[in-house]
ChimeraX commands (.cxc) that place a marker at each C-alpha (Angstrom):
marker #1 position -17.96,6.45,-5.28 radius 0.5
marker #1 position -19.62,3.41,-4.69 radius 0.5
marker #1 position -18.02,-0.17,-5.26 radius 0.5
marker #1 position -17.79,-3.63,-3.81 radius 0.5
marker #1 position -16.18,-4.06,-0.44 radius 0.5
marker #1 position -13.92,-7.20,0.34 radius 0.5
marker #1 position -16.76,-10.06,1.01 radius 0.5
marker #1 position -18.42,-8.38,-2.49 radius 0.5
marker #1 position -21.23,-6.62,-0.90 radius 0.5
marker #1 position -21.43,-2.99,-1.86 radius 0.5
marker #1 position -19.33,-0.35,0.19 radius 0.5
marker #1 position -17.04,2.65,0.12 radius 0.5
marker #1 position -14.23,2.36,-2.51 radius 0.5
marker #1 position -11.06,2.26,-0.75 radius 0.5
marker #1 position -12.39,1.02,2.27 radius 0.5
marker #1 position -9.96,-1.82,3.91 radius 0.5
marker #1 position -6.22,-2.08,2.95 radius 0.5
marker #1 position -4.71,-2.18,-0.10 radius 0.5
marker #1 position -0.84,-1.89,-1.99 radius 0.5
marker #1 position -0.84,0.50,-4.32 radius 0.5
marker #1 position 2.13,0.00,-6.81 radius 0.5
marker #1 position 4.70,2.59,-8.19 radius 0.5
marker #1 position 2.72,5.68,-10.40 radius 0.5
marker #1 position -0.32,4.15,-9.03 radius 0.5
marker #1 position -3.11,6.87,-10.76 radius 0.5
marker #1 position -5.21,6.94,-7.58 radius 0.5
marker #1 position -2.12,8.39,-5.59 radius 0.5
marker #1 position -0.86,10.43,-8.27 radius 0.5
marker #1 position -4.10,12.16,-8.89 radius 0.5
marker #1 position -6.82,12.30,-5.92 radius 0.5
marker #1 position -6.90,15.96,-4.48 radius 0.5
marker #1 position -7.09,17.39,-2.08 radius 0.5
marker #1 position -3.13,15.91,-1.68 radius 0.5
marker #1 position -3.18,16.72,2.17 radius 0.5
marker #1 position -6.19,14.60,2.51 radius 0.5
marker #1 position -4.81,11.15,0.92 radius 0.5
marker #1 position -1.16,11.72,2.37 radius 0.5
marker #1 position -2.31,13.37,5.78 radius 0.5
marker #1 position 0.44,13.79,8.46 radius 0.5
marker #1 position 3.76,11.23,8.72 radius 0.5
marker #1 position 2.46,10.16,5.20 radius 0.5
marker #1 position 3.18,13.53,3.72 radius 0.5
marker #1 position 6.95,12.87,4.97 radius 0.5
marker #1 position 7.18,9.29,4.14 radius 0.5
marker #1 position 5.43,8.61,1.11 radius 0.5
marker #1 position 6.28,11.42,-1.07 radius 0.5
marker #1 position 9.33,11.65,-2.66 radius 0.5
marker #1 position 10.31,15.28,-2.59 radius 0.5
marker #1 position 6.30,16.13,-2.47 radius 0.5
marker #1 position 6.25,13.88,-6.03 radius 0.5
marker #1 position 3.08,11.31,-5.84 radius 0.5
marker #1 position 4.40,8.48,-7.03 radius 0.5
marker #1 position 7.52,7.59,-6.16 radius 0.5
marker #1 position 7.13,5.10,-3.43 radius 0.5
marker #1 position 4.40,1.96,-3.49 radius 0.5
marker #1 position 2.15,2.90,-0.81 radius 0.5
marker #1 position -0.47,1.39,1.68 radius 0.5
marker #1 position -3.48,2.65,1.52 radius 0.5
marker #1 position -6.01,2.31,4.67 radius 0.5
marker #1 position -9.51,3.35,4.45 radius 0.5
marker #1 position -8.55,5.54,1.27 radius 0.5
marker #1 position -5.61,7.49,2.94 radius 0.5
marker #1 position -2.14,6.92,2.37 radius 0.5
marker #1 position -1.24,5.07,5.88 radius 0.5
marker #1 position 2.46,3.56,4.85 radius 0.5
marker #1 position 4.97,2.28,2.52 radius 0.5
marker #1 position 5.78,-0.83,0.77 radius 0.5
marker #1 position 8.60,-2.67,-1.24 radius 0.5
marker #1 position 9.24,-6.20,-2.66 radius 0.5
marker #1 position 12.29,-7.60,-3.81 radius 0.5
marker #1 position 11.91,-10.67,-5.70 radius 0.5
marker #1 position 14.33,-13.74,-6.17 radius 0.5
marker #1 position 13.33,-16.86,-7.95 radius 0.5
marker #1 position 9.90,-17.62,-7.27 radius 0.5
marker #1 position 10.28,-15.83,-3.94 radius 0.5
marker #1 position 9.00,-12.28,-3.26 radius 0.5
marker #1 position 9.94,-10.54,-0.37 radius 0.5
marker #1 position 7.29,-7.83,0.74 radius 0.5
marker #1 position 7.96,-5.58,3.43 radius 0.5
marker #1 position 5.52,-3.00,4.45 radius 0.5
marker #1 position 6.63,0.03,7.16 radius 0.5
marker #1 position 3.14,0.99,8.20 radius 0.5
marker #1 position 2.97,4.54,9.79 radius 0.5
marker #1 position 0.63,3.58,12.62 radius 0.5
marker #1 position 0.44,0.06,14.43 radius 0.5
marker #1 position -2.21,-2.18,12.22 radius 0.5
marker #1 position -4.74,-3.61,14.23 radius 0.5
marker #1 position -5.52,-7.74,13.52 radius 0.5
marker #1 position -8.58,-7.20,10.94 radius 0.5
marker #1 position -5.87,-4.65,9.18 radius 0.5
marker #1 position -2.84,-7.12,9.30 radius 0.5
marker #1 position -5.34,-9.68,8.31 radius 0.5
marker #1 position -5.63,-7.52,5.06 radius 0.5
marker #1 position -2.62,-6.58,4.20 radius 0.5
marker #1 position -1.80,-10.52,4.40 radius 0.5
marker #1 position -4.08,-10.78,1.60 radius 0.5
marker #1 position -3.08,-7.91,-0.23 radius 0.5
marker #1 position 0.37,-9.61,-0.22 radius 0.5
marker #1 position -0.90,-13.14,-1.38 radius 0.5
marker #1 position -3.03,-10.94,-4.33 radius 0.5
marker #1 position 1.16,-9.41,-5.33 radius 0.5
marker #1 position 2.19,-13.42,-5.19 radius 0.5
marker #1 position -0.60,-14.46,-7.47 radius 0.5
marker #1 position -0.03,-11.62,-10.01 radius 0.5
marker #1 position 3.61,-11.95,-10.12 radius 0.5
marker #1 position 3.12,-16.41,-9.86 radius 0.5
marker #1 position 5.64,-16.30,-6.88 radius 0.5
marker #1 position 5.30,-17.11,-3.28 radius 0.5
marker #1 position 5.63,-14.30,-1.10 radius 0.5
marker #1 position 6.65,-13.07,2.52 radius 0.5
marker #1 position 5.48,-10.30,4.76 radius 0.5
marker #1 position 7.72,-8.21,6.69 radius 0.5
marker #1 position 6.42,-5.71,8.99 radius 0.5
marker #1 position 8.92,-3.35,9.39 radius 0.5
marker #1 position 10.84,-0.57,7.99 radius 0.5
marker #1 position 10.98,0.05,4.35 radius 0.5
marker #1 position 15.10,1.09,3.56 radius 0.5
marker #1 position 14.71,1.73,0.07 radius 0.5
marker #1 position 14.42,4.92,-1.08 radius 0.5
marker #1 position 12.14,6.63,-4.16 radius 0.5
marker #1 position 12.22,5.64,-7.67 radius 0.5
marker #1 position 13.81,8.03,-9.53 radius 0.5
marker link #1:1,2 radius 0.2
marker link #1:2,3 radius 0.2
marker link #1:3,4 radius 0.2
marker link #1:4,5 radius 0.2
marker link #1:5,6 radius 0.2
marker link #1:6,7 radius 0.2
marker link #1:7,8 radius 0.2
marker link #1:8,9 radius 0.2
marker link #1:9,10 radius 0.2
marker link #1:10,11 radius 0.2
marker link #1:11,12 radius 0.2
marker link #1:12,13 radius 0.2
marker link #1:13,14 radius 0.2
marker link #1:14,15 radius 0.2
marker link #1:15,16 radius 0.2
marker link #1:16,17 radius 0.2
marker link #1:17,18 radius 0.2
marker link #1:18,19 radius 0.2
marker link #1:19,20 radius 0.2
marker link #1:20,21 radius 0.2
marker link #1:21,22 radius 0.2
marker link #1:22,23 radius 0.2
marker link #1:23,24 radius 0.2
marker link #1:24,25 radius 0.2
marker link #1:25,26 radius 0.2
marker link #1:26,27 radius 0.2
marker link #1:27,28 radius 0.2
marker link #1:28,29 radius 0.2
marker link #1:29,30 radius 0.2
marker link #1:30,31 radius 0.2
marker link #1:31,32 radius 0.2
marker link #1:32,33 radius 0.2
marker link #1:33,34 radius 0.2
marker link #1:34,35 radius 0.2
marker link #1:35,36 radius 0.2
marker link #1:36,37 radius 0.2
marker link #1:37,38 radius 0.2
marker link #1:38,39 radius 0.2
marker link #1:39,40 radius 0.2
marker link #1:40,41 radius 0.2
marker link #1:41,42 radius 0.2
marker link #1:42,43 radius 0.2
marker link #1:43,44 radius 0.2
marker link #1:44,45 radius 0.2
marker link #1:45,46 radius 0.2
marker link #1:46,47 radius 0.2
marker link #1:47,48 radius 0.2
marker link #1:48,49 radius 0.2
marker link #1:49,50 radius 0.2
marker link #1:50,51 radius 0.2
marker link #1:51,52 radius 0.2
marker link #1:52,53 radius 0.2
marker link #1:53,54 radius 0.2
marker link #1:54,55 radius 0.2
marker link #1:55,56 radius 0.2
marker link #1:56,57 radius 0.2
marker link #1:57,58 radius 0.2
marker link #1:58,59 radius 0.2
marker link #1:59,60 radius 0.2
marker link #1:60,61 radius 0.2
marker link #1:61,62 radius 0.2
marker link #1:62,63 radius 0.2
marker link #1:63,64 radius 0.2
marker link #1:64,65 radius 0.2
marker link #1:65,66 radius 0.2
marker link #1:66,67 radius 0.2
marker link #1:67,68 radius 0.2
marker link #1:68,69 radius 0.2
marker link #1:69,70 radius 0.2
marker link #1:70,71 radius 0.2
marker link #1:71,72 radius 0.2
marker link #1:72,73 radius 0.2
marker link #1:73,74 radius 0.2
marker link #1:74,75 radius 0.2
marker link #1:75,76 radius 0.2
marker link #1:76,77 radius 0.2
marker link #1:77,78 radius 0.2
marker link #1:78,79 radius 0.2
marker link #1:79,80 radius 0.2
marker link #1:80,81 radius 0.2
marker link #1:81,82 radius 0.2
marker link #1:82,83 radius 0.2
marker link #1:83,84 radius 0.2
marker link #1:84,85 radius 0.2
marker link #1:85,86 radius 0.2
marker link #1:86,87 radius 0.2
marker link #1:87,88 radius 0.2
marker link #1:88,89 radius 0.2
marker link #1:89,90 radius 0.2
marker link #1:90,91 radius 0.2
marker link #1:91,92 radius 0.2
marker link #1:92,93 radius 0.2
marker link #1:93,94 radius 0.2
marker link #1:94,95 radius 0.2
marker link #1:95,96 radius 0.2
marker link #1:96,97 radius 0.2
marker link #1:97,98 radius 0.2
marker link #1:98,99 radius 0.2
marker link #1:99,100 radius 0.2
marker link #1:100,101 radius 0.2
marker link #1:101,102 radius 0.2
marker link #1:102,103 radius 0.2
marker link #1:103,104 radius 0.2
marker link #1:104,105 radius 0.2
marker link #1:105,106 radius 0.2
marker link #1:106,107 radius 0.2
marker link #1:107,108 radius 0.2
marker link #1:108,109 radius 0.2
marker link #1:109,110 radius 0.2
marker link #1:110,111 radius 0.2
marker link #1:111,112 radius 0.2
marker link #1:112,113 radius 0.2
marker link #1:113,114 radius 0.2
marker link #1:114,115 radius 0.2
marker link #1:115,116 radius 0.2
marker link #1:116,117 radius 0.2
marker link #1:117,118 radius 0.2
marker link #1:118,119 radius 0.2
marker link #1:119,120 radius 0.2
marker link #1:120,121 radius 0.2
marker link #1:121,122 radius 0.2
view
């Protein structure tokens, strides 16, 4: 599936990071599930093998982390637990994924790199 990549030139859908919110329908619903949740992300990112349940970083089109915010006042706190180290061009874009959540939500937000304590939604 075809798309426009980050500087909007064509590329691969996907490709680059990106947050993927709660019930997002891409994580819910691409299959093969192994593929898009391979490894530690099978563990982490499913909530008792539910798609779903957890906001979720997606790298290159696989599942790749975990993400929560926590927002007070104009003030959003995003902390991402990546399952791998990110390498500069990746923390690079998840910095701009985070100022795309501040837009939306008309806040000012924060990255944390680190782990994610919350647990699934129910």
């Amino acid at each position: 599936m075809g798309g426009r990549g980050r500087h909007g030139l064509p590329g691969r859908a996907g490709a680059g990071g990106r947050l993927l919110p709660y019930f997002d329908a891409f994580a819910i619903a691409s299959a093969p599930r192994e593929r898009l949740f391979p490894g530690a992300a099978w563990e982490r990112a499913l909530g008792g093998g539910q798609a779903g349940n957890f906001p979720v970083l997606l790298v290159d089109g696989v599942v790749a982390g975990v993400w929560h915010q926590r927002r007070s006042g104009r003030r959003i706190a995003v902390t991402v637990e990546p399952l791998k180290p990110l390498s500069g061009a990746r923390l690079r874009d998840l910095e701009e994924q985070v100022e795309r959540v501040a837009g939306i939500m008309e806040g000012t937000a924060e990255l944390t790199v680190g782990q994610v304590t919350v647990g699934p939604h129910a």
